[in-house]
Biopython code that builds the backbone (N, CA, C, O; Angstrom):
import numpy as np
from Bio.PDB.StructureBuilder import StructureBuilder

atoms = [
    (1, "UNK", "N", (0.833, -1.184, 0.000)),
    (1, "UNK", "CA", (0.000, 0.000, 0.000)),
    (1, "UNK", "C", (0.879, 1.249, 0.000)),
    (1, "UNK", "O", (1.993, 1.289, 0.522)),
    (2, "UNK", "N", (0.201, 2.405, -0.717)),
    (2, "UNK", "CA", (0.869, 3.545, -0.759)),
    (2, "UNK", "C", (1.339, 4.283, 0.423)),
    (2, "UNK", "O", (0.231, 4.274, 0.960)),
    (3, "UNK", "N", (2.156, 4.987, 1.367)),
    (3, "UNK", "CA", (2.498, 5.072, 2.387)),
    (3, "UNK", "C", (1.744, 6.813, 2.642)),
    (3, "UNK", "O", (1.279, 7.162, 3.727)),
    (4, "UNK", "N", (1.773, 7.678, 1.439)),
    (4, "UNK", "CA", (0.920, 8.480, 1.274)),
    (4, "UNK", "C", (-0.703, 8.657, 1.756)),
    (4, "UNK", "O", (-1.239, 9.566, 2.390)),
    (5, "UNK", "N", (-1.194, 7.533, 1.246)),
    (5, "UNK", "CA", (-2.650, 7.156, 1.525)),
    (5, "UNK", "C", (-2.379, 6.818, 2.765)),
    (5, "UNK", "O", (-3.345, 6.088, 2.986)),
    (6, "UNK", "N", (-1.485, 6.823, 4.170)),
    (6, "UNK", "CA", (-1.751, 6.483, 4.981)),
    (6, "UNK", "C", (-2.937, 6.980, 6.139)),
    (6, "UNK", "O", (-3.548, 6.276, 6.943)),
    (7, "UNK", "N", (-3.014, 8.370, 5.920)),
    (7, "UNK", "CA", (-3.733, 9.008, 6.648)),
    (7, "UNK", "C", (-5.121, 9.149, 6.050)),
    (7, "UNK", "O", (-5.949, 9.293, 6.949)),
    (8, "UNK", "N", (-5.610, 9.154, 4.933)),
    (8, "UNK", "CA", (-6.645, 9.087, 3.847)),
    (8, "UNK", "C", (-7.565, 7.943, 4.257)),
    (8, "UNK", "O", (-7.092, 6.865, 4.616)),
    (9, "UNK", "N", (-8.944, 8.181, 4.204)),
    (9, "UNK", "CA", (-10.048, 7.100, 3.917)),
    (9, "UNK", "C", (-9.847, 6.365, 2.595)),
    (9, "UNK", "O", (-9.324, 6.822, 1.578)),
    (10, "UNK", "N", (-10.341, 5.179, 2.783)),
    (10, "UNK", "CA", (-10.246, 4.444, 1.275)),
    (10, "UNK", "C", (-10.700, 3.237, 1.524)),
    (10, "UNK", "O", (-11.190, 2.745, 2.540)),
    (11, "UNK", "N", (-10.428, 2.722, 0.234)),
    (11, "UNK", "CA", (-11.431, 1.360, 0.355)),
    (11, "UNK", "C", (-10.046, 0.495, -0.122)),
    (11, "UNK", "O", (-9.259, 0.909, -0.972)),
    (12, "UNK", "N", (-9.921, -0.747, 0.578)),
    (12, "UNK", "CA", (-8.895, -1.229, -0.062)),
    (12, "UNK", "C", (-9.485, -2.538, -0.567)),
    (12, "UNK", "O", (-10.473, -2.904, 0.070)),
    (13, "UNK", "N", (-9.042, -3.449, -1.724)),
    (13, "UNK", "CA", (-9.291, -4.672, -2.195)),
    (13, "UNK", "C", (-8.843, -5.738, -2.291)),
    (13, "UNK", "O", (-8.186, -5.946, -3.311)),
    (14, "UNK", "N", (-8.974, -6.703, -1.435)),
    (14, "UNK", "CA", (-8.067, -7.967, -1.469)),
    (14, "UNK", "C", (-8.897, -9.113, -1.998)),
    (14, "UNK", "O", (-10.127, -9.086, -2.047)),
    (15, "UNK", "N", (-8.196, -10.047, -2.363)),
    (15, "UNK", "CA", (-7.926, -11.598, -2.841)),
    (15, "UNK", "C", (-8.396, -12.395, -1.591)),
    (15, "UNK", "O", (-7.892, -11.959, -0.556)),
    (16, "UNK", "N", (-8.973, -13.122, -1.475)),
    (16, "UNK", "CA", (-8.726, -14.166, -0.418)),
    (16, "UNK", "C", (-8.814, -15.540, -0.949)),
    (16, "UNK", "O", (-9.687, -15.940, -1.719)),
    (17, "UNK", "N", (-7.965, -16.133, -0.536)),
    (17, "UNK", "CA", (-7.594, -17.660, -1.041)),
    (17, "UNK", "C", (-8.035, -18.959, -0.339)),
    (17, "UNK", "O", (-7.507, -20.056, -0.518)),
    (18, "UNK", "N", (-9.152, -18.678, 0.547)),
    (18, "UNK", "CA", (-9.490, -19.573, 1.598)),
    (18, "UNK", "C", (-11.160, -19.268, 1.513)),
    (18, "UNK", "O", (-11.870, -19.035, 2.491)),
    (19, "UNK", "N", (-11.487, -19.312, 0.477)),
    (19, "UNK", "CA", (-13.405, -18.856, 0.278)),
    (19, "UNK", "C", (-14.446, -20.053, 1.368)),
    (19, "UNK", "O", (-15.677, -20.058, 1.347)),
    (20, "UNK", "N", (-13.718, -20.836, 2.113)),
    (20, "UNK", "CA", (-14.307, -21.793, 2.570)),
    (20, "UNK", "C", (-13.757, -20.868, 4.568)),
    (20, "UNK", "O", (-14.447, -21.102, 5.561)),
    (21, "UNK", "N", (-12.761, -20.137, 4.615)),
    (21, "UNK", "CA", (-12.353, -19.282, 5.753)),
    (21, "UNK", "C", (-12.037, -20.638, 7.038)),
    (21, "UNK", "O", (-12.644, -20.632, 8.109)),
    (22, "UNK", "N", (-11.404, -21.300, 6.815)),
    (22, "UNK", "CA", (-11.098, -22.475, 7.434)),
    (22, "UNK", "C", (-9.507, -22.044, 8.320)),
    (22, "UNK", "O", (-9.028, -22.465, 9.373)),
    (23, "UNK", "N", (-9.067, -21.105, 7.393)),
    (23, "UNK", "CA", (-7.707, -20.572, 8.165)),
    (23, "UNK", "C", (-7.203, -19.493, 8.332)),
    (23, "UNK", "O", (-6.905, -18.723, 7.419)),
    (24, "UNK", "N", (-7.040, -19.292, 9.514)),
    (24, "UNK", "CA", (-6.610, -17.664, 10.191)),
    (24, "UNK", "C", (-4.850, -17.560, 10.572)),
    (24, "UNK", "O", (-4.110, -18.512, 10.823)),
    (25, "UNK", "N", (-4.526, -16.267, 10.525)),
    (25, "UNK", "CA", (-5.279, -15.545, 10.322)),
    (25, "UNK", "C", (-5.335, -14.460, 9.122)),
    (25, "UNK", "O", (-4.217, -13.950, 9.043)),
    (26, "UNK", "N", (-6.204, -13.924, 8.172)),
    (26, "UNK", "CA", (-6.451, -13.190, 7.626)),
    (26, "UNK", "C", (-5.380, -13.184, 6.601)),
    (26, "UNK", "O", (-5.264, -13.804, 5.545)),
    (27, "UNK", "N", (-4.664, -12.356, 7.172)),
    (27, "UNK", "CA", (-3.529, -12.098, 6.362)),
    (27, "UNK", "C", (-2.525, -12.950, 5.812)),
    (27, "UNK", "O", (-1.517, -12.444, 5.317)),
    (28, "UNK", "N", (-2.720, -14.439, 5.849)),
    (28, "UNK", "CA", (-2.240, -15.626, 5.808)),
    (28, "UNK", "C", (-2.694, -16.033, 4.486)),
    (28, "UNK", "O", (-2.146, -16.903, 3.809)),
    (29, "UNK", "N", (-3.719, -15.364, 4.151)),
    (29, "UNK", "CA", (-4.690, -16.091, 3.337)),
    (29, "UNK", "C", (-5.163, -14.775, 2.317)),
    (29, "UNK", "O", (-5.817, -14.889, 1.280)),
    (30, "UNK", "N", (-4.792, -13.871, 2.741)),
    (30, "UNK", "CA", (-5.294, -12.601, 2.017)),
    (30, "UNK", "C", (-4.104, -11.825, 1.336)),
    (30, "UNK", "O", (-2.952, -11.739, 1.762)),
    (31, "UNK", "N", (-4.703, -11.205, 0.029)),
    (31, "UNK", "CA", (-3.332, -10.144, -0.607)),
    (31, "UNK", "C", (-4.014, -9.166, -1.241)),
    (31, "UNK", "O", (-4.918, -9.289, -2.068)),
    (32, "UNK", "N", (-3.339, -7.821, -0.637)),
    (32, "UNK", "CA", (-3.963, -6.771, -1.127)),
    (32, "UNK", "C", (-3.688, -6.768, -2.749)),
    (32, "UNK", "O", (-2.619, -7.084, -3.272)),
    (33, "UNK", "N", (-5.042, -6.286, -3.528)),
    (33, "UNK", "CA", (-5.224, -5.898, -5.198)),
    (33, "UNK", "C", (-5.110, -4.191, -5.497)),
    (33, "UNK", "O", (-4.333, -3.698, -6.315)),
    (34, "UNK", "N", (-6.062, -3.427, -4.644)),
    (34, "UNK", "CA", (-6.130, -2.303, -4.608)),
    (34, "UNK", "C", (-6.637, -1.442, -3.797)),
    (34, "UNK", "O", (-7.506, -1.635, -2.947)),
    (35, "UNK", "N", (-6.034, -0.383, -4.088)),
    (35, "UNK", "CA", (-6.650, 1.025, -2.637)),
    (35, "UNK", "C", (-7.330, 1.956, -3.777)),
    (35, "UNK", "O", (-6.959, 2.123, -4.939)),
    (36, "UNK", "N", (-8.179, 2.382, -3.252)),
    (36, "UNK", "CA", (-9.729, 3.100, -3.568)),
    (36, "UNK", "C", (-9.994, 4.322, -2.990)),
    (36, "UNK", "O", (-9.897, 4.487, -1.774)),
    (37, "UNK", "N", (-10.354, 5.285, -3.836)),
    (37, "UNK", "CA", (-11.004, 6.597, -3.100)),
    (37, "UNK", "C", (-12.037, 6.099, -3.396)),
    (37, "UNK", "O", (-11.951, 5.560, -2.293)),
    (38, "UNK", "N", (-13.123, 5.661, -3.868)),
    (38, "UNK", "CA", (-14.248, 5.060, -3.626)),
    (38, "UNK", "C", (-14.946, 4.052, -3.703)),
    (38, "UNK", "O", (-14.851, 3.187, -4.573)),
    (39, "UNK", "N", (-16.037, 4.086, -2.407)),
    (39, "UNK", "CA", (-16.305, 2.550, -3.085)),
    (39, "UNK", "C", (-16.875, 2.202, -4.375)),
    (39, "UNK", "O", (-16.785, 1.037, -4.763)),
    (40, "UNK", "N", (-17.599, 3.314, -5.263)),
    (40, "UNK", "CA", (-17.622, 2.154, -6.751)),
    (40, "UNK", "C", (-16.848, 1.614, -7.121)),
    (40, "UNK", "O", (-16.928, 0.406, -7.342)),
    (41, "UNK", "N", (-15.575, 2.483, -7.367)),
    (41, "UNK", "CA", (-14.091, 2.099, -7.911)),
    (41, "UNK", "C", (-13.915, 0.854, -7.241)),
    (41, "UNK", "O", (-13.459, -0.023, -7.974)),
    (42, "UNK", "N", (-14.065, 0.633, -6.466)),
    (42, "UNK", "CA", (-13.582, -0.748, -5.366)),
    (42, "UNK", "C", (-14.473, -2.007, -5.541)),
    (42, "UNK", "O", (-14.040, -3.151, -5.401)),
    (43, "UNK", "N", (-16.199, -1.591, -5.971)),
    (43, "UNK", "CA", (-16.649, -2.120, -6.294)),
    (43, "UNK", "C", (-16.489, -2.805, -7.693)),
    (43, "UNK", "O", (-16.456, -4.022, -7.870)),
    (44, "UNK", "N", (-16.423, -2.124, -8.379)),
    (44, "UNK", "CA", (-15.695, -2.186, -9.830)),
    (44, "UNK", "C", (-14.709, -3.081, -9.983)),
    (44, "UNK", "O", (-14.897, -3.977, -10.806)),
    (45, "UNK", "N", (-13.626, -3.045, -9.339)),
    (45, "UNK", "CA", (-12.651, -3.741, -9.176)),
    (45, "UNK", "C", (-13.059, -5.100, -8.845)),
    (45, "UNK", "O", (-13.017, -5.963, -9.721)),
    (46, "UNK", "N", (-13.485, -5.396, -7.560)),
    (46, "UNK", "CA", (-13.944, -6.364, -6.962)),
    (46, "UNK", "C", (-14.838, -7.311, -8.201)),
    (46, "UNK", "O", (-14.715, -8.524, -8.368)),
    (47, "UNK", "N", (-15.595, -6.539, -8.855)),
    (47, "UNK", "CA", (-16.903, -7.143, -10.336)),
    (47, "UNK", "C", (-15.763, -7.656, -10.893)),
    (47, "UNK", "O", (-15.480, -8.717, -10.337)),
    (48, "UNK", "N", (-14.813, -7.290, -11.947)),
    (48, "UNK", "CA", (-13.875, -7.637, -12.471)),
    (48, "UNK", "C", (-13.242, -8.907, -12.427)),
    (48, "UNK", "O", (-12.894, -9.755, -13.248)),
    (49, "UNK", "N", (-13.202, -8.723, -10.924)),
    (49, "UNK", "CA", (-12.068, -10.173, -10.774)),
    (49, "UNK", "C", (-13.141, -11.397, -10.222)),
    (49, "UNK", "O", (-12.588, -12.396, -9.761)),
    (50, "UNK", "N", (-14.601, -11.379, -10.242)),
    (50, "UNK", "CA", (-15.026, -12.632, -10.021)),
    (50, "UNK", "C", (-14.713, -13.511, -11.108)),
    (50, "UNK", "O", (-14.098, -13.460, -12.173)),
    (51, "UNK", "N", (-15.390, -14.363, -10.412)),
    (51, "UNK", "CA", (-14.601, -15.644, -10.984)),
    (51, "UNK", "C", (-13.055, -16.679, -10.461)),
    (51, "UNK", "O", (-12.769, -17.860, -10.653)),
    (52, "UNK", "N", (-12.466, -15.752, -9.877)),
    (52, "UNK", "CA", (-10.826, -16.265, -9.970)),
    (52, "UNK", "C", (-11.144, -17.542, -8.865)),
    (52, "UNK", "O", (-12.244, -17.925, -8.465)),
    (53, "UNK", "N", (-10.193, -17.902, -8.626)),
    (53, "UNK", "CA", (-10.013, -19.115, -7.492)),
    (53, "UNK", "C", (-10.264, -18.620, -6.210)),
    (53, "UNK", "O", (-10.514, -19.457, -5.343)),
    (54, "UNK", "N", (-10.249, -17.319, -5.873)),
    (54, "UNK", "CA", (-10.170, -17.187, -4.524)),
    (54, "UNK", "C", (-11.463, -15.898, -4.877)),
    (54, "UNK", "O", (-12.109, -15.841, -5.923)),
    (55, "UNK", "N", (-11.568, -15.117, -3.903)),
    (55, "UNK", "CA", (-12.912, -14.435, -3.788)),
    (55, "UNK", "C", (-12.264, -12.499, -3.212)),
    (55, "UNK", "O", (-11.311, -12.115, -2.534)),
    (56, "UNK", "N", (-13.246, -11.876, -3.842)),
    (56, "UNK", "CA", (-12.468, -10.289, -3.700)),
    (56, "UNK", "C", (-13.081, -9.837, -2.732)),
    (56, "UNK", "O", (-14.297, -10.025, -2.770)),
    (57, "UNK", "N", (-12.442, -8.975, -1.338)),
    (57, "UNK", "CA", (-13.405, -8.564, -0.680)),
    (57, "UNK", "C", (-13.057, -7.128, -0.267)),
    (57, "UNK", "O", (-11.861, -6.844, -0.210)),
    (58, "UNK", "N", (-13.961, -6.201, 0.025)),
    (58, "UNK", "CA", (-13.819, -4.550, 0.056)),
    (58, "UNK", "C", (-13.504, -4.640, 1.499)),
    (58, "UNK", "O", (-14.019, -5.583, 2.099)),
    (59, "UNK", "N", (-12.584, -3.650, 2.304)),
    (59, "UNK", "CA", (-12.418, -2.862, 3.514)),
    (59, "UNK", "C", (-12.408, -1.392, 3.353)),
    (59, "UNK", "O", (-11.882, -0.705, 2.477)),
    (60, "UNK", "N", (-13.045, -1.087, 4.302)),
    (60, "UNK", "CA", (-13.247, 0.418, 4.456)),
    (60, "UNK", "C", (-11.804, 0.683, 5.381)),
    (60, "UNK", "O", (-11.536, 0.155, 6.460)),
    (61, "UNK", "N", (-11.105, 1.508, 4.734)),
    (61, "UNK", "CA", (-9.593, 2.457, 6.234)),
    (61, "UNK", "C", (-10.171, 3.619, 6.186)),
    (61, "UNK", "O", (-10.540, 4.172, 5.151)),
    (62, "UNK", "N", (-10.316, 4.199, 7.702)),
    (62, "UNK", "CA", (-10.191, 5.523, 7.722)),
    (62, "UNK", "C", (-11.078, 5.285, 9.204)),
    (62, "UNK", "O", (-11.330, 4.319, 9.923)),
    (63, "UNK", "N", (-11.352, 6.588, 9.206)),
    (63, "UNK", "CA", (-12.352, 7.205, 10.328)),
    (63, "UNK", "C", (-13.907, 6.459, 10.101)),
    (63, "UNK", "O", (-14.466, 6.368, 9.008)),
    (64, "UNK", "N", (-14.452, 5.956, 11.412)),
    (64, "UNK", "CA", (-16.071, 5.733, 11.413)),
    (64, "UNK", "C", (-16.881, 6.947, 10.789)),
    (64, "UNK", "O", (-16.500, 8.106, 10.623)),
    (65, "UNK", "N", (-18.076, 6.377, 10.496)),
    (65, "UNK", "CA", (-18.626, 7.677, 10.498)),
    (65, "UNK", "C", (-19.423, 8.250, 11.755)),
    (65, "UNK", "O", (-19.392, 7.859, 12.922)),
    (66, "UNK", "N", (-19.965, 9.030, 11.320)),
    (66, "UNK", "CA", (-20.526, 10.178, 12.528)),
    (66, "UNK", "C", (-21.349, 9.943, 13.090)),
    (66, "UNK", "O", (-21.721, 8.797, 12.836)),
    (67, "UNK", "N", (-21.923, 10.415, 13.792)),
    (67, "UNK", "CA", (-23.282, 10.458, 14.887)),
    (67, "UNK", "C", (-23.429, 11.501, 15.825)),
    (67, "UNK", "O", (-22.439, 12.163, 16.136)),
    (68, "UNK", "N", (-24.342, 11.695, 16.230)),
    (68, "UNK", "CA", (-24.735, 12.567, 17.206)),
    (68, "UNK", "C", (-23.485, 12.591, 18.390)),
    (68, "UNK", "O", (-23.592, 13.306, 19.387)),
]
sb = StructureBuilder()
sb.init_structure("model")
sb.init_model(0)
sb.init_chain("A")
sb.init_seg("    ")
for serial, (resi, resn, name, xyz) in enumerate(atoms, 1):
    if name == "N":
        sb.init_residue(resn, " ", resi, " ")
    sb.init_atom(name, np.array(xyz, "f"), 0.0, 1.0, " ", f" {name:<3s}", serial, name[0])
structure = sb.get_structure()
């Protein structure tokens, strides 16, 4: 990941190679594809690569959102 985007909201896109989730943890099994200023873009991305052997999944980085 870009070291820039560190402080930035974004959506990032990973691979996961374990679609059955039998083994942890996470990152064992996961590889980042792409970082996103939004989620269509991320969504987009994610459309693209169905199909493959393993399965694409979106994370939100940044700040929660708001509330009272």
């Amino acid at each position: 990941m870009n070291p820039a985007h560190e402080h930035e909201d974004r959506y990032e896109v990973y691979v996961r190679f374990d679609p059955d989730h039998s083994q942890t943890p996470p990152d064992t099994i996961e590889r980042p594809l792409a970082c996103c200023s939004t989620y269509a873009e991320a969504k987009r991305i994610r459309q693209s690569f169905q199909g493959l052997n393993g399965q694409c999944l979106i994370r939100f980085v940044g700040t929660a959102g708001g509330g009272d």
